[in-house]
C-alpha positions in Angstrom: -23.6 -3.6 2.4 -21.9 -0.5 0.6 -18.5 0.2 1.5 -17.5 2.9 -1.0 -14.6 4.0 1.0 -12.8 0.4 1.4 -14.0 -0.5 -2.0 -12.3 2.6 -3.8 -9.0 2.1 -1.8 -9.1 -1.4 -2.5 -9.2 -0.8 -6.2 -6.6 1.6 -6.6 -4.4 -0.4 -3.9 -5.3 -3.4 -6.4 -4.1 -1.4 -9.2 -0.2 -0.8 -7.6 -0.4 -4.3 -6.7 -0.9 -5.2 -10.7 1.1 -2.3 -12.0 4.1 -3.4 -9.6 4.0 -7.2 -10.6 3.7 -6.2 -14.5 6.8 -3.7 -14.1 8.4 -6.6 -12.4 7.6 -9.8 -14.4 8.7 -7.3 -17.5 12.1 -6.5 -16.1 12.5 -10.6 -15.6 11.8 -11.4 -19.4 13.9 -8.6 -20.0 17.0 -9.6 -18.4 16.2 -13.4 -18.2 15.9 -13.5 -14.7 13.2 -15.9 -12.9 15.0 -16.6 -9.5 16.1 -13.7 -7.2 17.7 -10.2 -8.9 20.5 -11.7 -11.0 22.7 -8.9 -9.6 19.9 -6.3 -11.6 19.7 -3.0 -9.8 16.9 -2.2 -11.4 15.2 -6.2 -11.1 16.1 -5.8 -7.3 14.3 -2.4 -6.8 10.9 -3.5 -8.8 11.0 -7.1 -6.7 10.9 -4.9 -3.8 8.6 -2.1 -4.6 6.4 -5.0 -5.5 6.8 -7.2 -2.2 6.4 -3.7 0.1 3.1 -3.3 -1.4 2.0 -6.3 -1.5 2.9 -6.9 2.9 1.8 -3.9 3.1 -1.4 -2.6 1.2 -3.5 -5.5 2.0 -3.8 -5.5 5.3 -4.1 -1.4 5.4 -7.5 -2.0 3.3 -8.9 -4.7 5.1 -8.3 -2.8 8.5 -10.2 0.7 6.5 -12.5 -1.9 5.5 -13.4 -3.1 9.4 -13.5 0.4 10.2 -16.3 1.1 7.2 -18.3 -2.1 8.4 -18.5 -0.4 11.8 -19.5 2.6 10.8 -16.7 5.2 11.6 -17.5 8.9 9.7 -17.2 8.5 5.6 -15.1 11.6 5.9 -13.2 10.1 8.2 -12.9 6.9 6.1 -12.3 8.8 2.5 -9.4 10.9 4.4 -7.7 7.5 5.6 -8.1 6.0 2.5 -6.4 9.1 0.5 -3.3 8.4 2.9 -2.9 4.8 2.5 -3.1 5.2 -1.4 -1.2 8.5 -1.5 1.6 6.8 0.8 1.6 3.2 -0.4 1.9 4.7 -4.3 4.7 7.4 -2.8 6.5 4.4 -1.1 6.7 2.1 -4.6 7.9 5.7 -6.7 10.6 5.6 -4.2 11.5 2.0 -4.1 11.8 1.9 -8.2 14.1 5.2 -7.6 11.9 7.3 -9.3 11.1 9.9 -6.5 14.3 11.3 -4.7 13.2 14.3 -3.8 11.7 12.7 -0.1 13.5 9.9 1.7 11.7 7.0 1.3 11.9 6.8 5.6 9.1 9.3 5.4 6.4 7.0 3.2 7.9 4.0 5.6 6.8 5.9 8.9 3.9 7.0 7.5 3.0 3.4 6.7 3.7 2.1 10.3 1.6 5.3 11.7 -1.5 3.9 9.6 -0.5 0.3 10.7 -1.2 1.3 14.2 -3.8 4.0 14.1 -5.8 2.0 12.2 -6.3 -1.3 14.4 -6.5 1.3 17.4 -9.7 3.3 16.0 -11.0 -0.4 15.3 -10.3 -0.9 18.8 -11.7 2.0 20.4 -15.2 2.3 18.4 -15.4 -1.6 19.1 -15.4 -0.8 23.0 -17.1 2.5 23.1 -20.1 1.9 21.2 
């Protein structure tokens, strides 16, 4: 089956996944941290951007993924997907301190409203088709 909306989220989703583990496991070699921050502001911040998008991305595909499987509107599905890259990339800029200019509560509560509309269009179009 062809699911060219989940599968290009997924990629570029896969992509800040790898990009945010590199950017970590560089900042360990270079302070010689393996275990926790080490007190490293800037360790601390790539650990966490890293660990946000990892809880967090997954499961926002998979659920885009469902929705493709069941046929929701491409449109629909391409729009979804822009916001859950879009907002999963903002989030990580702003967790490594590299994007100030919009509180990092914003990408957050954009992330939770995916979380839920998401599961609820699966939910709807499973019990009104």
């Amino acid at each position: 089956m062809n699911v060219p909306n989940a599968a290009h989220t997924g990629a570029m989703i896969g992509l800040l996944l790898f990009a945010l583990g590199l950017n970590t496991s560089l900042r360990r070699m270079k302070v010689g941290v393996y275990k926790g921050d080490g007190g490293d502001e800037a360790l601390r911040r790539a650990s966490r951007a890293h660990g946000l998008a990892v809880e967090h991305g997954p499961i926002l595909v998979l659920l885009l993924l469902l929705l493709e499987l069941q046929g929701a509107p491409a449109q629909a599905l391409l729009y979804l997907g822009l916001a859950i890259v879009i907002v999963r990339a903002w989030a990580a800029l702003n967790n490594l301190g590299m994007l100030r200019s919009v509180p990092g509560s914003v990408a957050a509560a954009l992330t939770y409203a995916l979380e839920f509309v998401l599961p609820v269009c699966l939910l709807v179009r499973q019990y009104h088709h």
